[in-house]
C-alpha positions in Angstrom: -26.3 -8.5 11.6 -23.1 -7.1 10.5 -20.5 -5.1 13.1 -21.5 -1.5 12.8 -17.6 -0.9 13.9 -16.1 -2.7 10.4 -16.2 -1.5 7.0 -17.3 -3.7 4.0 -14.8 -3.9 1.0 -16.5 -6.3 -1.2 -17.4 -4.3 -4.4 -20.0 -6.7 -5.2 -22.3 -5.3 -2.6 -22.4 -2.5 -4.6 -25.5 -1.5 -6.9 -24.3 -3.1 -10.4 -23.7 0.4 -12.2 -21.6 1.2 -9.1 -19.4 -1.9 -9.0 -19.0 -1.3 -13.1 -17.6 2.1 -12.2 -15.9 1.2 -9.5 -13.7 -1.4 -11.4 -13.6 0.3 -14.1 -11.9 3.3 -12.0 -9.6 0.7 -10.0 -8.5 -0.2 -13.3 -7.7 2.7 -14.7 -5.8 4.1 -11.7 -4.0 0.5 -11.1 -2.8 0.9 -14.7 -2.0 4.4 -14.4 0.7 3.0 -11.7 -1.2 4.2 -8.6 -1.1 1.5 -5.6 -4.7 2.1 -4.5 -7.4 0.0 -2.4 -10.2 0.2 -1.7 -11.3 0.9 2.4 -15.4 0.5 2.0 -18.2 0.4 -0.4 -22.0 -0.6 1.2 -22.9 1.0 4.5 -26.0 0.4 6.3 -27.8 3.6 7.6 -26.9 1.8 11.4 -23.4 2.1 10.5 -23.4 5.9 8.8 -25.4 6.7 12.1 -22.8 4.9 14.2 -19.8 6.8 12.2 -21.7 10.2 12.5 -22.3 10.5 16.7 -18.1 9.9 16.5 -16.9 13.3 17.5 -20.5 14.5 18.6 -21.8 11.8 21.3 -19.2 9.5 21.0 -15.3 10.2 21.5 -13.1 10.5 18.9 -12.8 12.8 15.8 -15.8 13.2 13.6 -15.1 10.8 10.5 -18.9 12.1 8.3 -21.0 15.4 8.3 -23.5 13.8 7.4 -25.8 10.9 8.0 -27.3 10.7 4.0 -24.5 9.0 2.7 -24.0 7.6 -1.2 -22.7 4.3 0.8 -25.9 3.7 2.1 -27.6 3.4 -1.7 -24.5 1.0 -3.0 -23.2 3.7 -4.9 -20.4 4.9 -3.2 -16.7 3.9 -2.3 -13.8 5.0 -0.5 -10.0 4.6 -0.8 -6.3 4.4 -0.1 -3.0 4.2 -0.9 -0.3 1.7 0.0 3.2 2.7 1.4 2.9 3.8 4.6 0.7 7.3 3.6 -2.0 5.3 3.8 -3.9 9.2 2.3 -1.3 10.4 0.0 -2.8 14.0 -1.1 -1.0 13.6 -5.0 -1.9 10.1 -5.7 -5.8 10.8 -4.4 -5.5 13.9 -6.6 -4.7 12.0 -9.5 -7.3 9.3 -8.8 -9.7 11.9 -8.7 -8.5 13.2 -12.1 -9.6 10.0 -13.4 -12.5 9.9 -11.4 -13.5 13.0 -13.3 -12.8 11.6 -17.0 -15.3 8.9 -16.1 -17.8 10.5 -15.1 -17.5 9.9 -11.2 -17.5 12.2 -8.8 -14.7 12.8 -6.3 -15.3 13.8 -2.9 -12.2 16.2 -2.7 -14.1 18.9 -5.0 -16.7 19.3 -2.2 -17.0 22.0 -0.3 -16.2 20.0 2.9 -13.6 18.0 1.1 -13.6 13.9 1.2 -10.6 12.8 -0.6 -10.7 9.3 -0.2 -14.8 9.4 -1.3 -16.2 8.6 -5.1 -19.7 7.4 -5.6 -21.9 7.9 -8.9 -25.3 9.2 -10.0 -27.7 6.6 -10.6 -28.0 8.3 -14.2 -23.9 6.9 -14.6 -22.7 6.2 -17.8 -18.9 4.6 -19.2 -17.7 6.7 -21.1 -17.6 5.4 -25.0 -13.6 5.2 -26.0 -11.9 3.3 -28.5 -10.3 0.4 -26.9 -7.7 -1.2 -28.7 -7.9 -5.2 -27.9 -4.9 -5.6 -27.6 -3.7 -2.7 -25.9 -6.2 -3.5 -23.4 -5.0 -6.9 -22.7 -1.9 -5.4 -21.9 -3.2 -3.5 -19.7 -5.1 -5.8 -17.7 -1.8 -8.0 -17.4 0.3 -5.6 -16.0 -2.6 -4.3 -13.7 -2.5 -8.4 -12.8 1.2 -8.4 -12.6 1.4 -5.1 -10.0 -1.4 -7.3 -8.0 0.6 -10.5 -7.8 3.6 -8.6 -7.1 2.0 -6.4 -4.3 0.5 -9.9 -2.9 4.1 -11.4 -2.9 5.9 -7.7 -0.9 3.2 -8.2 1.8 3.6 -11.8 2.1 7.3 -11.6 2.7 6.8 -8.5 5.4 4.4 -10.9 7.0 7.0 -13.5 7.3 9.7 -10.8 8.8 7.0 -9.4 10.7 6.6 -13.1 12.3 10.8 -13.7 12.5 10.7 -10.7 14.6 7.9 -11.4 16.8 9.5 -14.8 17.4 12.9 -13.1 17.9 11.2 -10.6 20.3 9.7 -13.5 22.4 13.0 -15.1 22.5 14.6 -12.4 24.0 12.1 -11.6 26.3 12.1 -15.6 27.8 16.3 -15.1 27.7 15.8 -12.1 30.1 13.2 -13.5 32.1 15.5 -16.7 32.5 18.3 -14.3 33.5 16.1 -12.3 36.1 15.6 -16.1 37.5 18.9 -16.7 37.9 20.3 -13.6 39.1 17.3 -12.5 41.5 17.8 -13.0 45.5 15.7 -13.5 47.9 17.1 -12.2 51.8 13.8 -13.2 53.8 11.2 -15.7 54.3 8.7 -13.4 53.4 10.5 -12.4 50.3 10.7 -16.4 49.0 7.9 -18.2 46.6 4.9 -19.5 48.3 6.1 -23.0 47.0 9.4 -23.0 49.4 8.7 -20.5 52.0 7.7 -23.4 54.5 11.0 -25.2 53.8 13.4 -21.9 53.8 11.5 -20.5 57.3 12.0 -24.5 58.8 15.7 -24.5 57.3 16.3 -20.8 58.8 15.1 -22.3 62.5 16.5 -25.6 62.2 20.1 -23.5 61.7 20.5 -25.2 58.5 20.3 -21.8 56.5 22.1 -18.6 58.4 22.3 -15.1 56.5 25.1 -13.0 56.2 25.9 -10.6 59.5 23.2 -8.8 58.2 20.6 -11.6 58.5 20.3 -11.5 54.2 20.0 -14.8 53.1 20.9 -14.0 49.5 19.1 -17.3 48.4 18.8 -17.9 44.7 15.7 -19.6 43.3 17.6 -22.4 41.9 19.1 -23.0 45.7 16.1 -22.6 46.9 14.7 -24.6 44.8 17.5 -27.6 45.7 17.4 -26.9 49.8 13.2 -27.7 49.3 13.8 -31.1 47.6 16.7 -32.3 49.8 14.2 -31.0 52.9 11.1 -33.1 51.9 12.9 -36.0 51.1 14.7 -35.8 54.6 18.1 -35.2 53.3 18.5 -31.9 55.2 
């Protein structure tokens, strides 16, 4: 059974009018230079349900006013926009323009508006157009070219995204090293587990004496010399 907490993207889980439509509009709004994808199609009626109690018996905001939803029939899908607005107002306006020239219906013309919503009738038709051939292969290549280019922008912030992670955790282990090195410890109590026993029989034995103070001011690296020499016998 599939996680009622994830979306489904696959257009092929749509009704096969519905994924028609729904390429056809990705198309036409890819070509139209709009960098759109899509968030969900199908939605099983334990999902919907699941999405409706948010805001009412669950916490959060509420996400649906409803629980009879076009997803749950195959014949809706919802979208959004690359470039960091990931619900840019224009570019879902002009999506929905197009929406409108083929015969889909945009949620953002509701009453209750749902911008990123578009589903069909099950009466849907494409609308009849001359298509130049040729024009349309065009088309299609430079929809294929934004794609591949798109593909190759978030494959390179992936790999800064990693360089920076990496740099990150380097830091982090130069500081921690640091810390190591720099950090005291001025009682018994205040040493590892791993050489209290040698520090508190090095402190008795008088082989250890703090400063008039009684601070020991013992670094981990000494104290990790003073517990070797002492179980080999040295001190």
């Amino acid at each position: 059974m599939a996680d009622v907490t994830t979306a489904c993207r696959d257009i092929t889980e749509l009704m096969p009018l519905a994924q028609k439509a729904c390429n056809l509009f990705m198309t036409k709004c890819k070509a139209a230079g709009y960098d759109i994808f899509i968030t969900e199609t199908y939605r099983s009626q334990v999902r919907q349900d699941y999405l409706y109690s948010q805001g009412r018996t669950r916490p959060g905001n509420k996400v649906t006013w409803t629980k009879n939803s076009r997803h749950t029939s195959r014949r809706a899908w919802d979208i959004a926009t690359n470039g960091g607005n990931l619900y840019d107002k224009a570019v879902l306006q002009k999506c929905g323009e197009i929406a409108k020239k083929l015969g889909i219906t945009w949620g953002g013309t509701w009453s209750t508006p749902d911008t990123p919503h578009f589903e069909i009738s099950t009466s849907w038709k494409e609308p009849k157009e001359d298509i130049d051939m040729e024009e349309l292969k065009a088309l299609q290549e430079k929809v294929g070219y934004i794609d591949e280019t798109v593909t190759r922008l978030h494959s390179t912030v992936s790999c800064i995204d990693d360089s920076l992670t990496n740099l990150y955790a380097s830091v982090n282990a130069l500081i921690d090293r640091v810390d190591k090195l720099t950090k005291t410890y001025d009682t018994i109590d205040e040493a590892p587990l791993w050489y209290r026993e040698s520090v508190e029989k090095l402190v008795k034995s008088g082989a250890i004496r703090g400063d008039e103070n009684g601070r020991l001011g013992l670094t981990e690296d000494l104290l990790k010399t003073l517990t070797i020499l002492d179980r080999v016998g040295v001190i």
